[in-house]
N, C-alpha and C positions, 0 to 999 in steps of 0.2 A: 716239304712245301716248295713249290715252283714261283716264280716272278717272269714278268714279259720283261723283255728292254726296255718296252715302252712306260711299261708302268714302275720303273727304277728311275728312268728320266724326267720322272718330275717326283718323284719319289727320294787200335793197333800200337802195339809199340811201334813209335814211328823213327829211323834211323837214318841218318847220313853220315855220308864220308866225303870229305875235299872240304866242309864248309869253314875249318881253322889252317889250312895247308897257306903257308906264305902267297900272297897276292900274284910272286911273280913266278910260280911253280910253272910246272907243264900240265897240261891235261892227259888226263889217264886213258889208257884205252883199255886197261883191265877188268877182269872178270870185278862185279861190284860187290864189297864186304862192309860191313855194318861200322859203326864209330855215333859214337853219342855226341847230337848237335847240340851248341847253345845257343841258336839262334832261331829255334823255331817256336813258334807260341804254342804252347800244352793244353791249356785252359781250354774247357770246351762248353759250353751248357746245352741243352735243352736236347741232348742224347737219348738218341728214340731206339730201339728195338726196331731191324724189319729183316723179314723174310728172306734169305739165302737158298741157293742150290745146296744139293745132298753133297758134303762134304766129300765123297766118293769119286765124283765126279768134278768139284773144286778144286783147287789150294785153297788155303788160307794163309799160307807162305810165301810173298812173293817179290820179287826183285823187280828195281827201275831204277835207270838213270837218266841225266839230263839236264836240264834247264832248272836254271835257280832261279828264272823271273815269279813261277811256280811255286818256289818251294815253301813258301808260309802258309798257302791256303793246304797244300797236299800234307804238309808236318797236321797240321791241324784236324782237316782229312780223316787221317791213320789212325790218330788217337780216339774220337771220336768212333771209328770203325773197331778196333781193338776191343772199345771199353761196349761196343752194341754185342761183337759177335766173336771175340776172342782172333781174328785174324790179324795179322803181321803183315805189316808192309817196310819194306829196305830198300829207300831210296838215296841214292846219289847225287848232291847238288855239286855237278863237274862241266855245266853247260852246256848247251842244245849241239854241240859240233858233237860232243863226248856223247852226250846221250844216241844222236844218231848213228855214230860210229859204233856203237856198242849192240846196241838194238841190229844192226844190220851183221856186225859178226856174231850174233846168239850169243853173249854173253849175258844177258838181262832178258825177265820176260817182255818187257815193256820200254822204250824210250821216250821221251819228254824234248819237243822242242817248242822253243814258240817261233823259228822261220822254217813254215809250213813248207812239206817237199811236194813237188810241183808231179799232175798226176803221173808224168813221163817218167821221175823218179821212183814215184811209188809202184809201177808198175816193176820198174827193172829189179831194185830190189824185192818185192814178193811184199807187201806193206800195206795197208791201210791205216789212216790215221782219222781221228777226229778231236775234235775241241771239247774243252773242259770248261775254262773262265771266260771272259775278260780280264784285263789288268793294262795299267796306264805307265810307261816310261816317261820319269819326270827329270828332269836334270834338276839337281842340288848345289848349292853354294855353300862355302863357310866364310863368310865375310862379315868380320866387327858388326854388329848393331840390324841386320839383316834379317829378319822374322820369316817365317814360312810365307809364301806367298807373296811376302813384300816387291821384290826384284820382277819387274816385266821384261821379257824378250819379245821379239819374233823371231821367226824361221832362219833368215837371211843374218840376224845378229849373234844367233849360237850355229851357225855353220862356217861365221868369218871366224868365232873364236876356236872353233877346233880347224879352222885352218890357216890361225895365225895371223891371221888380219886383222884383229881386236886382242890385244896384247893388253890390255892395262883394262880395269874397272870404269876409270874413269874418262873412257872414249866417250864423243860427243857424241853417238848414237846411241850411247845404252845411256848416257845421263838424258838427252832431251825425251827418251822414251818414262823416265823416270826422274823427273822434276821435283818430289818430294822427298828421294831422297842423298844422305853423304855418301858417295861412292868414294872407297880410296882411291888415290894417284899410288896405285902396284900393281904388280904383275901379274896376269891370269894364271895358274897352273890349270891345266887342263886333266882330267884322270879317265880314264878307257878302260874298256875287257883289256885284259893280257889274252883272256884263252875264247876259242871258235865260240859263240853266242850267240841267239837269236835274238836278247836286248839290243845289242851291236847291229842286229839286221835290222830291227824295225827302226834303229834311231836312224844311220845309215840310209834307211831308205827313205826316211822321211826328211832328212838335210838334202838328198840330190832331190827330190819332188820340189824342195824349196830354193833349193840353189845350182845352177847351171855350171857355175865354179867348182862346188864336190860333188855334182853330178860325173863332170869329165877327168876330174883329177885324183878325185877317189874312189868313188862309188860306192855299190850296194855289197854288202857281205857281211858275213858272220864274224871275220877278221878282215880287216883291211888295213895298210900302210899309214899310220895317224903322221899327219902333218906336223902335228908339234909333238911328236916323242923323244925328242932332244930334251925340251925342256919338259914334258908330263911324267904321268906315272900310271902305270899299268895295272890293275887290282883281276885278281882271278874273282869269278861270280860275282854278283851283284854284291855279296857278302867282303869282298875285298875293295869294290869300288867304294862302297859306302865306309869302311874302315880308311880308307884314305883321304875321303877328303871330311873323313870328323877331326882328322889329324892335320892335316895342312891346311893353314893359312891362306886366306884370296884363290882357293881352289874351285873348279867346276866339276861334276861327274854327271853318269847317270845312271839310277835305279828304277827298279821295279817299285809303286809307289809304296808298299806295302813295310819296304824295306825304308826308304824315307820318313813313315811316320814312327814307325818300331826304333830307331835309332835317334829321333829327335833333331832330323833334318833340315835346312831352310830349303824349300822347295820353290823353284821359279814359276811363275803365274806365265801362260805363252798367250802368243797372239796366233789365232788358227783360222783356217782358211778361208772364214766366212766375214775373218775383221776382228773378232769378237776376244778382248784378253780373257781368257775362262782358266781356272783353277783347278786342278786333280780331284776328281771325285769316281763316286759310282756312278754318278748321272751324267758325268764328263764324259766316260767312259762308255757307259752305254751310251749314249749318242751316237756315238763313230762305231758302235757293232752292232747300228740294227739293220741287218741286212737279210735279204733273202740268201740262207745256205742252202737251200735246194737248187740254186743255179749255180753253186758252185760247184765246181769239176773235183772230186776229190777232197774237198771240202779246203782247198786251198782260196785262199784272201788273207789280201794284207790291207789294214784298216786306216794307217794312217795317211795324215792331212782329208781328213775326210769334208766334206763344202756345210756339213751339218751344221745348224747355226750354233749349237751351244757343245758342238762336240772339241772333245781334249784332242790333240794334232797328235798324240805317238802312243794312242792306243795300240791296243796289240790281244791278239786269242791264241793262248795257247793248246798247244797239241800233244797226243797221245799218239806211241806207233807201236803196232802190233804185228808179227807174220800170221799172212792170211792160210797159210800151211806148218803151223808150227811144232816143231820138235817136240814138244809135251802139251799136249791137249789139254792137259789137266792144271797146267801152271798159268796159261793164256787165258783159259773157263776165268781162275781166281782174278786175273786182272782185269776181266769185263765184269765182275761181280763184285769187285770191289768197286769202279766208276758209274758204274747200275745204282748203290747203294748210294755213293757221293752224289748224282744226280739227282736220286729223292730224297735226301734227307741233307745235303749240305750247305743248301742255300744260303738258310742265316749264318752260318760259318765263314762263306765265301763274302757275305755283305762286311759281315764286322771286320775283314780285311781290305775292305772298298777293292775286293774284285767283283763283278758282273756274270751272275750267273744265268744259263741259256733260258729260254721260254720251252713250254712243253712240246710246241711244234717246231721247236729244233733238235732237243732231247730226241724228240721220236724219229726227226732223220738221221741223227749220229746212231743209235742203237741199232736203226733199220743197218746198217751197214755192218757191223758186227757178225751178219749172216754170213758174209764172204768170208769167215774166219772157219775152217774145216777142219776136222780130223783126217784120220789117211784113208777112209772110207766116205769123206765128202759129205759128212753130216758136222752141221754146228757144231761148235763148242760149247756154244752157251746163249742158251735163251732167257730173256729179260724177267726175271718174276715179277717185276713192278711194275 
């Protein structure tokens, strides 16, 4: 079943590895090996049977790594696909830097990022990409008596706090923003990626859109120099951000929201670029991704602070990357034939995770693209059954 944007807005054994590795590990650039996650949801309902290519001519075996903002809806995914048509999918939540470093040395059939590579990239490396979700970067708090939702910011107020200019709870700008409630007189800890991420790129790019200050003194990137890591704390994947600040006191992070509601987060309510304080949802979310992807060059956009009136400010779409000339034809076929499958049948899978799944005429420009994907004789690899 498919859903538009518009109408949201008012509306496999699956394996990873890195998601228990300590917070402040390094990222891997290794070939990717299986390890059983606990942090992905299994549960799946209303698991449909559909139609596949001749196994001959597929995998049903197949490798990816990358981006953990991803990884609940794709755990979810796997299982769902496993239990329709016995395939396997081995994926890595090691972050969108690892995922594309990986993908571009043929280590994996498949990489995962969500900061989309720009067509001049994709061209150099040999790559095409296209989007899977939507999903919303929310910053979290753990602060005494603080309910999901409760804490309001704007833009300009979590970009002073990750750059040290809002030091305590109880600054007169975040209390007169929030008059209803007791902010303590303590110290912000502030928590960030350790490793390359595309979370990191869209929050990033969404503090210099808002702020002139970490526009010039930080900037935009997957890793960049955090202002308060004297006093912060570093978590590898969304999986280690969120593990730190359920642990530390008067702390800030940010996750993918999916990972905020799965762990029992207090998630901060923003103010976004239309004026409007709006709260994480799917309809948040879709708001800031209803965009025409046919005018997009390479299918690259970055969605955040969008002027949409009810749209969530750090949304985000993430991405699939594939070699458009790949070393096994047959391994490439199974990773279009497994996002073929996730495309018509994973909708309600993707909602019950409040990610935002595409409309059929965007589906049908991502898969149009898939042609450019050739054997060594310049024929597809795989054509859409659905």
């Amino acid at each position: 079943m498919r859903y538009s944007l518009m109408a949201l807005a008012v509306a496999s054994t699956f394996t990873l590895a890195a998601c228990n590795q300590p917070p402040n590990s390094n990222e891997s650039n290794e070939p990717a090996t299986s390890a059983q996650s606990t942090t992905a949801p299994t549960d799946t309902a209303n698991v449909q049977s559909t139609d596949v290519q001749s196994t001959d001519n597929v995998s049903m075996n197949i490798t990816g790594a990358g981006a953990s903002f991803p990884q609940p809806i794709y755990a979810k995914w796997s299982d769902a696909y496993n239990k329709a048509t016995g395939g396997q999918v081995n994926y890595q939540s090691i972050g969108s830097s690892g995922g594309i470093k990986q993908i571009v040395a043929k280590t994996v059939d498949f990489g995962a990022s969500d900061a989309p590579m720009t067509p001049a990239e994709l061209e150099e490396a040999g790559l095409i990409q296209f989007p899977t979700v939507i999903g919303g970067v929310v910053p979290v708090v753990n602060i005494d008596g603080i309910k999901p939702g409760q804490l309001k910011l704007d833009g300009k107020m979590l970009a002073d706090i990750y750059l040290g200019k809002i030091s305590k709870w109880n600054d007169p700008a975040i209390v007169a923003m929030n008059p209803d409630l007791t902010l303590p007189d303590a110290a912000i800890t502030t928590v960030f990626r350790s490793d390359g991420s595309g979370t990191t790129f869209n929050f990033t790019d969404y503090l210099a859109k808002v702020s002139n200050d970490w526009k010039d003194s930080v900037g935009v990137d997957k890793t960049v120099k955090w202002p308060t890591s004297a006093t912060g704390a570093g978590g590898k994947g969304n999986e280690g951000v969120s593990s730190y600040v359920n642990r530390m006191k008067n702390s800030i992070g940010y996750v993918e929201y999916a990972y905020a509601k799965q762990n029992g987060m207090s998630h901060v309510a923003l103010k976004n670029a239309a004026g409007n304080v709006v709260q994480p949802s799917a309809q948040t979310f879709a708001a800031a991704g209803d965009i025409d992807w046919s005018k997009q060059e390479g299918f690259y956009k970055v969605i955040t602070n969008s002027e949409t009136h009810q749209a969530w400010p750090i949304a985000a779409a993430t991405f699939i990357l594939v070699h458009k000339q790949p070393q096994d034809a047959k391994q490439v076929a199974g990773v279009l034939n497994f996002f073929d499958w996730a495309y018509a049948q994973g909708d309600d899978d993707a909602m019950s995770l409040d990610y935002v799944p595409f409309s059929d005429t965007a589906v049908a420009l991502f898969k149009a693209k898939w042609n450019e994907v050739v054997d060594s004789e310049g024929k597809p690899v795989y054509t859409s059954a659905q």
